[in-house]
C-alpha positions as CSV (number, residue, x, y, z in Angstrom):
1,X,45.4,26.3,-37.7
2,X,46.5,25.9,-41.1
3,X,49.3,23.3,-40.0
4,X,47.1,21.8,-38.1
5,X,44.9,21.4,-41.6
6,X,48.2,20.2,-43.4
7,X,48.7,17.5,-40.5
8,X,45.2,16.5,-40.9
9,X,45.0,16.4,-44.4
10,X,48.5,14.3,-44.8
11,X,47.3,11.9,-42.4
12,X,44.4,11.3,-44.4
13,X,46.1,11.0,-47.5
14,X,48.6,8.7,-46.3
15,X,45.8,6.4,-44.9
16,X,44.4,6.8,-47.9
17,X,47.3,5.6,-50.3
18,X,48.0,2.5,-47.7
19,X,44.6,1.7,-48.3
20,X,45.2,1.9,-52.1
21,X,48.0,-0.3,-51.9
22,X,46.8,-3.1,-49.2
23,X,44.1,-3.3,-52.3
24,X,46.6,-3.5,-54.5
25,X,48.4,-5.8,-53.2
26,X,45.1,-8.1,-52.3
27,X,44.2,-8.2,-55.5
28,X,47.8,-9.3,-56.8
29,X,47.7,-12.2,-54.4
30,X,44.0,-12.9,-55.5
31,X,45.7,-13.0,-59.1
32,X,48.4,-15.0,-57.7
33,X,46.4,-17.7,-56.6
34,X,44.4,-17.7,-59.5
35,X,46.8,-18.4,-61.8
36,X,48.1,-21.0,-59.4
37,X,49.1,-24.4,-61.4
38,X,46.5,-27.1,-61.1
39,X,47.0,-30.8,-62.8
40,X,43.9,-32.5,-63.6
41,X,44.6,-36.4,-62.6
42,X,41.5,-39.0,-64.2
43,X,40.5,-41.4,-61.8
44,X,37.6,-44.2,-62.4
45,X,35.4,-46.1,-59.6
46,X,34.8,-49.5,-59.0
47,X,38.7,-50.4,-61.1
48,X,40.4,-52.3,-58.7
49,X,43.7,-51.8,-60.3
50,X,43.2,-47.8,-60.1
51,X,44.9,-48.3,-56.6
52,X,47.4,-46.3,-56.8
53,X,45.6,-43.3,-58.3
54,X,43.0,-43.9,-55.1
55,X,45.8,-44.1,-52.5
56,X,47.8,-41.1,-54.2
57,X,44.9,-39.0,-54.3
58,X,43.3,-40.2,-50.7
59,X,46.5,-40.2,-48.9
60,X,47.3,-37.0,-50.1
61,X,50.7,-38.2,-52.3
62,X,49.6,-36.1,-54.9
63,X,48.9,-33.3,-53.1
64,X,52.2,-33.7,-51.6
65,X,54.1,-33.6,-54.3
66,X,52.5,-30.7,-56.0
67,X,52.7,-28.5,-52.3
68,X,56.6,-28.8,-53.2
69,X,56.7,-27.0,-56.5
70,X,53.3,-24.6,-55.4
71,X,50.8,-26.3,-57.1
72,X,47.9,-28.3,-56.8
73,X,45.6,-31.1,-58.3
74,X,42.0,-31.6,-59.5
75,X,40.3,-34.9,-60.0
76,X,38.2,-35.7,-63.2
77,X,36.0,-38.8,-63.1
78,X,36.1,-41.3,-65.9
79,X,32.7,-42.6,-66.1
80,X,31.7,-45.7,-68.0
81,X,29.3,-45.1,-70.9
82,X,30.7,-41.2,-71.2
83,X,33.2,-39.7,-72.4
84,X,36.5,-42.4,-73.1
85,X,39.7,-41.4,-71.6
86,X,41.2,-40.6,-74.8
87,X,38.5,-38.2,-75.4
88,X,38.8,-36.6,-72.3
89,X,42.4,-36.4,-72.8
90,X,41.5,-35.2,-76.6
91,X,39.1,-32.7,-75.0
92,X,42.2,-31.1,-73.0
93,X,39.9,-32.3,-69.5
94,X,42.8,-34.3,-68.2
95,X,46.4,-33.6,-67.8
96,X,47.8,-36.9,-66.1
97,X,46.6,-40.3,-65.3
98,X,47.1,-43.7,-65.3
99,X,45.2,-46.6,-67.5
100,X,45.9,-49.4,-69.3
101,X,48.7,-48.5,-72.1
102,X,47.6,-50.9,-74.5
103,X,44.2,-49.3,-75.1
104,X,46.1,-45.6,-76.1
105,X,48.1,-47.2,-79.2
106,X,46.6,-46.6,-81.7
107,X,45.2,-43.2,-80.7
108,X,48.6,-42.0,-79.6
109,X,49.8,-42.8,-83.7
110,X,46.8,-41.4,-84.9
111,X,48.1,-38.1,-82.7
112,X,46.5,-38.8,-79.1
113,X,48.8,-35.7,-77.6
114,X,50.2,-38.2,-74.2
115,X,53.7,-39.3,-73.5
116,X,53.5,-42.5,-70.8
117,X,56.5,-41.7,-67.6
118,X,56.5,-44.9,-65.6
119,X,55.0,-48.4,-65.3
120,X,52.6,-49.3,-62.3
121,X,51.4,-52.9,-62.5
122,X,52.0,-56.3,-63.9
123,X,48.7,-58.6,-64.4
124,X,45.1,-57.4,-64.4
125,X,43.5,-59.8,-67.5
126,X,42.5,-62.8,-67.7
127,X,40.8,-64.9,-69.9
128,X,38.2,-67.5,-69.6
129,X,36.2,-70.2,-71.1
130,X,33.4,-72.0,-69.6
131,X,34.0,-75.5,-67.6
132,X,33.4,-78.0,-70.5
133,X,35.0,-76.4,-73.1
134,X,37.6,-77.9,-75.8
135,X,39.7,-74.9,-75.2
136,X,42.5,-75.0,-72.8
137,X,45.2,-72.3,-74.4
138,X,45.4,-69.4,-76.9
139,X,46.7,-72.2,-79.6
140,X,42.7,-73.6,-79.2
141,X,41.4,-70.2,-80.2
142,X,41.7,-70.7,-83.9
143,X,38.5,-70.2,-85.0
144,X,36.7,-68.6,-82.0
145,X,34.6,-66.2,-80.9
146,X,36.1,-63.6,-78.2
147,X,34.1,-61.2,-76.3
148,X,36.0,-58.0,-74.8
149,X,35.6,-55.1,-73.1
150,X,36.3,-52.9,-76.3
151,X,37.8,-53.6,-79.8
152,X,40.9,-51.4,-78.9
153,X,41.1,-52.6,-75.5
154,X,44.3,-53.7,-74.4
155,X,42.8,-57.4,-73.9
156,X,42.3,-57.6,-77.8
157,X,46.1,-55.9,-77.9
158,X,47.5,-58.4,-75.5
159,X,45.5,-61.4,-77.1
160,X,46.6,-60.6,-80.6
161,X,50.2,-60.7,-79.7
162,X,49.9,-63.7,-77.5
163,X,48.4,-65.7,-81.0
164,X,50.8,-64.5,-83.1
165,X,53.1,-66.7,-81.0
166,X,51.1,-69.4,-81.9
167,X,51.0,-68.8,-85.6
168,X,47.3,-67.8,-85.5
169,X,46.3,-64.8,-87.8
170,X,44.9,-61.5,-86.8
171,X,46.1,-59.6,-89.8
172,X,43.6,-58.1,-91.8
173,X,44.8,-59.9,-94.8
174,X,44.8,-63.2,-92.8
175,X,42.3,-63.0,-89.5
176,X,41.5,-66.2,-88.1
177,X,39.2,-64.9,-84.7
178,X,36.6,-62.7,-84.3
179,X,36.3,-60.0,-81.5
180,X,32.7,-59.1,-80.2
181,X,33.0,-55.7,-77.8
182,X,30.5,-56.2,-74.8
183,X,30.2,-53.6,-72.0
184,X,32.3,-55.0,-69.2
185,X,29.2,-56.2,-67.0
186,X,27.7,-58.1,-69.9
187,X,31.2,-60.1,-70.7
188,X,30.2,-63.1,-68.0
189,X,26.7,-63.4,-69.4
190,X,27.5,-63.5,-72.8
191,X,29.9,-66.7,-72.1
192,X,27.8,-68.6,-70.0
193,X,25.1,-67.7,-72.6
194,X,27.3,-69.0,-75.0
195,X,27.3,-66.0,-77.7
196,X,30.9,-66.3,-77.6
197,X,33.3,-69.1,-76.8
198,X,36.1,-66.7,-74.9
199,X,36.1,-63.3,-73.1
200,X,38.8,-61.6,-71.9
201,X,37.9,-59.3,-68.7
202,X,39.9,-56.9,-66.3
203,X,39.4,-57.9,-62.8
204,X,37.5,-57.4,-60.6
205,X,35.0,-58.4,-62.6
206,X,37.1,-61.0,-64.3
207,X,37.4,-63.2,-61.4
208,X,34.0,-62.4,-60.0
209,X,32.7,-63.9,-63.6
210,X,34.4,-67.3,-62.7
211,X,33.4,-67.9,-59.6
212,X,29.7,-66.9,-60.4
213,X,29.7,-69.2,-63.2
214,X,32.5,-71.3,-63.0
215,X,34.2,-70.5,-65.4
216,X,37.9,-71.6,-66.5
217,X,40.7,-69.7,-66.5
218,X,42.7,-70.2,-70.3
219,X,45.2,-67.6,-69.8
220,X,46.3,-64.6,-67.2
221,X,48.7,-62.0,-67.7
222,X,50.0,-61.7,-64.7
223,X,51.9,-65.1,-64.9
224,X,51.6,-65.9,-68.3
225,X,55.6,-66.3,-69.5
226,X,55.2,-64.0,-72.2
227,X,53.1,-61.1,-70.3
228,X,54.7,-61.4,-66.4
229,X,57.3,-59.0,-66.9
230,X,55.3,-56.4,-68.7
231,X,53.2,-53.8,-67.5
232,X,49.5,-53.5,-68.2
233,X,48.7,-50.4,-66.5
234,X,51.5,-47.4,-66.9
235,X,50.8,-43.5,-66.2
236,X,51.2,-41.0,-68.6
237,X,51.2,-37.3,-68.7
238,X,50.1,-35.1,-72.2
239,X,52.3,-33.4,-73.9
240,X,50.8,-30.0,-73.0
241,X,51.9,-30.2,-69.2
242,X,55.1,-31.6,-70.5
243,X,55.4,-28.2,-72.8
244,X,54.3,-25.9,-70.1
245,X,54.7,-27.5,-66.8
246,X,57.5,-30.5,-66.5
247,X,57.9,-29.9,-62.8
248,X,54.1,-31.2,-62.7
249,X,54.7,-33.7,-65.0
250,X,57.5,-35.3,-63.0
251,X,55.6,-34.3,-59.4
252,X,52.3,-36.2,-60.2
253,X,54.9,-39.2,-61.7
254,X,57.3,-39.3,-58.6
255,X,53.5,-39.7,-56.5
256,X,51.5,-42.4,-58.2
257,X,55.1,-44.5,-58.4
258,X,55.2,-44.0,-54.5
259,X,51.5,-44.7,-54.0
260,X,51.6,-47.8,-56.2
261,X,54.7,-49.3,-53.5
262,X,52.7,-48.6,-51.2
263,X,49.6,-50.3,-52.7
264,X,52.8,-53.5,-53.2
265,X,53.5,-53.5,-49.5
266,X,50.0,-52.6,-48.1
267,X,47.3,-54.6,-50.5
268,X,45.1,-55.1,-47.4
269,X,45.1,-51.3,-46.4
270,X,44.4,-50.4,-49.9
271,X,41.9,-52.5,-50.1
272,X,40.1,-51.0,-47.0
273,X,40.9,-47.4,-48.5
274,X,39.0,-47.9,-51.8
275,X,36.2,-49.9,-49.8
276,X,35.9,-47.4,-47.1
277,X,35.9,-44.3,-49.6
278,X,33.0,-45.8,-52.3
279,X,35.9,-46.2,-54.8
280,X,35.3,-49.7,-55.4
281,X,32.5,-51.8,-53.7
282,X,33.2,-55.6,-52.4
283,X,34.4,-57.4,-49.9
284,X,37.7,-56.5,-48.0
285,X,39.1,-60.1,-48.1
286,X,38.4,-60.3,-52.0
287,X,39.5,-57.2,-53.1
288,X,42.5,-57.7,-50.9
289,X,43.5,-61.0,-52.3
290,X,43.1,-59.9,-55.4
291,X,45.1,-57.0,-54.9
292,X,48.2,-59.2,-53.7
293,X,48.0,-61.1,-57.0
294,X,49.0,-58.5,-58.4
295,X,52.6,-56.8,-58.5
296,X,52.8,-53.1,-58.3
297,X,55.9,-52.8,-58.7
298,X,56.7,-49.3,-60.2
299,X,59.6,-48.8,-63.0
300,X,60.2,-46.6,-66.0
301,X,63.0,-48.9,-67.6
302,X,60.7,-51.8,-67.8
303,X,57.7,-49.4,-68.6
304,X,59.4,-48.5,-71.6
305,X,60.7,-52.0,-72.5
306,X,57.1,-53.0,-72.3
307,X,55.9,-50.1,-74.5
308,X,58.8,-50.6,-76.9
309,X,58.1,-54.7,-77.1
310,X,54.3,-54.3,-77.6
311,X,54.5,-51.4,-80.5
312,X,57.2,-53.4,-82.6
313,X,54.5,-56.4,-82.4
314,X,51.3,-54.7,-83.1
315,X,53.2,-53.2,-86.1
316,X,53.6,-56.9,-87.1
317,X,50.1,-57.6,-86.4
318,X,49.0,-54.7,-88.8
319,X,47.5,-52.6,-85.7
320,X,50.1,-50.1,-85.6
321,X,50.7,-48.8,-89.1
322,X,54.2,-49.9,-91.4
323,X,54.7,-46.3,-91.7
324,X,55.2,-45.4,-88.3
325,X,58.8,-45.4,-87.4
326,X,58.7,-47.3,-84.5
327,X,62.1,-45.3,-83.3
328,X,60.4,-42.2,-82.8
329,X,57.0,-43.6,-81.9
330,X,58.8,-44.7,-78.5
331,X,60.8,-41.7,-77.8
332,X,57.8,-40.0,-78.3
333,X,55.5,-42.4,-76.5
334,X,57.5,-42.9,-73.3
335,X,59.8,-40.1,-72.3
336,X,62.1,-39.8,-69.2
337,X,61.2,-37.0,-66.6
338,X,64.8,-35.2,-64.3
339,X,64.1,-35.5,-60.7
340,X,61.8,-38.8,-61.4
341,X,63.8,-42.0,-60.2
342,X,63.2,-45.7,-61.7
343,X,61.2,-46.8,-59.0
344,X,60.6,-47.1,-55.3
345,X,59.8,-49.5,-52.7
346,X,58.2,-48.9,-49.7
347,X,59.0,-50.4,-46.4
348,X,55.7,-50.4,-43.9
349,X,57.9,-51.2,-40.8
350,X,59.6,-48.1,-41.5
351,X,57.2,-46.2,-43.6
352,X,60.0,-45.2,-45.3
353,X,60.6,-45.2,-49.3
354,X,63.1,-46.3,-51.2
355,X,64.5,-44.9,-54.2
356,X,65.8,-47.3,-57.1
């Protein structure tokens, strides 16, 4: 009887310790996949040129990539009229992203904590004047009134540099323009209303404003001679998942540099992606031609030229300030990633990418 107590009562210990330790064990892997690694990627609607964040994110690139190294991303919205980028990125909301590089400048001197990895696309801004106007090229805007999307806005950046070339002044010692920020709806309105005598506008709604009002078309950086080989749109990770999570940092890179080949080789698709997913409205032959205009190209070596060419300038043009050692502002600004190549191509008879 008394063994039969001391079988009885072992059993039930036993079962009782395995019991202890399944929950022990649960609630390690509960812990585990709570302290899983999640990157927090900003995305925006109705921006065209945010392809390649759309096709990484709804074809699962970025998901991809992270599955490799056991982690995972998050999407956080960028609206218009909230919160900028660079104060979501401020905020410590957003880890990686993608955006026009131009715009960051000056925050990134004035300590905006992101390091850019890789260029995306050539051409995206274009500016117009309307039918009978006297100006036909940034060497007419002497003078002139320019509306823009935002006074920091890489089409003010791009602008300045471009009249520098033609010996026109936008020092503050010697200005001779004047920028007037619009929200980007209002840009085509205020030209054909004639409050100013240029704008400067991303597209879509760049070309969408000339042919509602017929506008003319003074000068585009996608084949402009100085701007074609130069990158208006380049990702960038901050420097807090570079500290404490570089195989993210290089992951979410390695995906939107895929996604934006396959936005090169596949503008129609793309297109038909955003469309089809209420990440930008229009119509699928529009988008998609505009889309092809476009080279989406990915490369970090002429990413960082880029970068490199437009800081030294901006110094020059007093935006960047004469104390910054431009040196160090670059290293800083655009760093190399291991595991990360220059670019890729993708080939859609294969489906196959191409390191190079």
């Amino acid at each position: 009887m008394k063994k039969a107590l001391f079988y009885a009562g072992s059993i039930a210990l036993a079962a009782s310790l395995s019991l202890a330790l399944s929950g022990c064990n649960n609630k390690k892997e509960a812990n585990g996949n709570s302290q899983q690694k999640i990157v927090r990627i900003n995305f925006q609607t109705g921006n065209l040129c945010g392809a390649p964040v759309h096709v990484a994110w709804k074809l699962g690139f970025f998901d991809e990539e992270l599955e490799k190294i056991g982690q995972k991303a998050e999407y956080v919205q960028v609206v218009e009229g909230g919160a900028t980028l660079g104060e979501m990125i401020a905020s410590g909301k957003v880890d990686a992203g993608y955006g026009l590089y131009a715009t960051q400048l000056q925050a990134m001197e004035n300590g905006l904590p992101i390091s850019f990895t890789s260029g995306i696309h050539v051409g995206c801004t274009k500016y117009y004047v309307k039918a009978d106007s006297d100006i036909y090229s940034a060497k007419d805007l002497r003078g002139k009134k320019i509306g823009v999307p935002g006074l920091a806005d890489s089409s003010v950046m791009n602008l300045k540099r471009k009249l520098m070339d033609e010996g026109i002044g936008v020092t503050a010692e010697n200005n001779e323009v004047e920028f007037v920020a619009y929200s980007s709806s209002d840009l085509a309105i205020a030209l054909n209303n004639g409050a100013v005598d240029v704008i400067g506008a991303h597209d879509p709604i760049a070309t969408k404003g000339e042919l509602a009002y017929g506008f003319r078309k003074i000068l585009d950086t996608g084949t402009d001679e100085k701007f074609v080989s130069e990158y208006c749109c380049q990702q960038f990770v901050t420097h807090k998942l570079l500290k404490e999570n570089p195989e993210g940092a290089a992951a979410v890179t390695r995906a939107l540099m895929k996604a934006s080949a396959f936005v090169e080789a596949e503008p129609r698709e793309v297109a038909k992606l955003q469309i089809e997913n209420n990440l930008v409205a229009g119509d699928l032959d529009f988008n998609a031609g505009l889309l092809e205009e476009l080279n989406y190209k990915p490369s970090r070596s002429l990413g960082k030229k880029t970068f490199e060419k437009a800081a030294k300038q901006l110094q020059e043009a007093g935006i960047l300030k004469k104390t910054t050692d431009l040196g160090k502002f670059v290293e800083k600004g655009f760093i190399d990633l291991s595991n990360v190549p220059d670019g890729y191509e993708y080939d859609k008879e294969t489906k196959t990418y191409k390191e190079i």
